[in-house]
C-alpha positions in Angstrom: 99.4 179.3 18.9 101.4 179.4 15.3 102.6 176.2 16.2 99.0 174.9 16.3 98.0 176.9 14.0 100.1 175.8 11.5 99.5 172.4 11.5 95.8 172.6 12.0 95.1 171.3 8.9 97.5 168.5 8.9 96.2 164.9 8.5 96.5 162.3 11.1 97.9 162.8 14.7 99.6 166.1 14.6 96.7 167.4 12.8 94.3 166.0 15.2 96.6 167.4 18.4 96.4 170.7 17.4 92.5 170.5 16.8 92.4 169.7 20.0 94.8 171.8 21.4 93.1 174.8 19.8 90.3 174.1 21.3 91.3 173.7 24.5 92.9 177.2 23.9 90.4 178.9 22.5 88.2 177.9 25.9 91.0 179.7 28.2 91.2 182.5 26.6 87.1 182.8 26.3 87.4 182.1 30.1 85.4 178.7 29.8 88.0 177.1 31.6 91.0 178.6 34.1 94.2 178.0 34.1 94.5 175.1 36.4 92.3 173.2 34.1 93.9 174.4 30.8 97.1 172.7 32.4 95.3 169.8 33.4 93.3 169.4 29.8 96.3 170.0 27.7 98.5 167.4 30.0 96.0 164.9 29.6 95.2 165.0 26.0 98.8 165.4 25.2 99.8 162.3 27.0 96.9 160.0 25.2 98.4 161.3 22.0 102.0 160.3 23.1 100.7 157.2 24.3 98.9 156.0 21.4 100.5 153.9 19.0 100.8 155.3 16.0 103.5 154.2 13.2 105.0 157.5 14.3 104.5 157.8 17.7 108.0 159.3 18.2 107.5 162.2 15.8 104.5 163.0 17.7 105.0 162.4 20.5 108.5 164.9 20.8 105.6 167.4 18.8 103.3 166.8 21.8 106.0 167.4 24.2 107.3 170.9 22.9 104.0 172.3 22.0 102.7 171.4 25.5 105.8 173.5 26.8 104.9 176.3 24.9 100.8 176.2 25.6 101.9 175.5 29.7 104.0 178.5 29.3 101.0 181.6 27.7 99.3 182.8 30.7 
């Protein structure tokens, strides 16, 4: 969650990833969501992100692949 948190406030994708992903963090650990679909939320928004083309998609997307490793990883 430091990861996130720190780039929270970021402009452009990064920034927006970790909005997202904050959310979709802050709903597991509220209980909105369970696991399975924490895994399945954060795979799926991760992937549009590294999908999308941004001037700098690779920067992103390798962000988007080691923060999803990390959030995949809290139980």
């Amino acid at each position: 969650m430091d990861e996130l948190l720190k780039h929270k406030d970021d402009k452009g994708p990064i920034g927006d990833l970790a909005r997202e992903l904050i959310v979709i963090m802050n709903d597991y650990k509220a209980g909105s969501i369970n696991k399975a679909d924490r895994d399945e939320i954060i795979n799926e928004v991760t992937a549009i992100y590294k999908a999308h083309g941004h001037a700098d998609q690779e920067i992103v997307a390798k962000w988007a692949i080691n923060i999803t490793k990390v959030l995949l990883s809290v139980v």
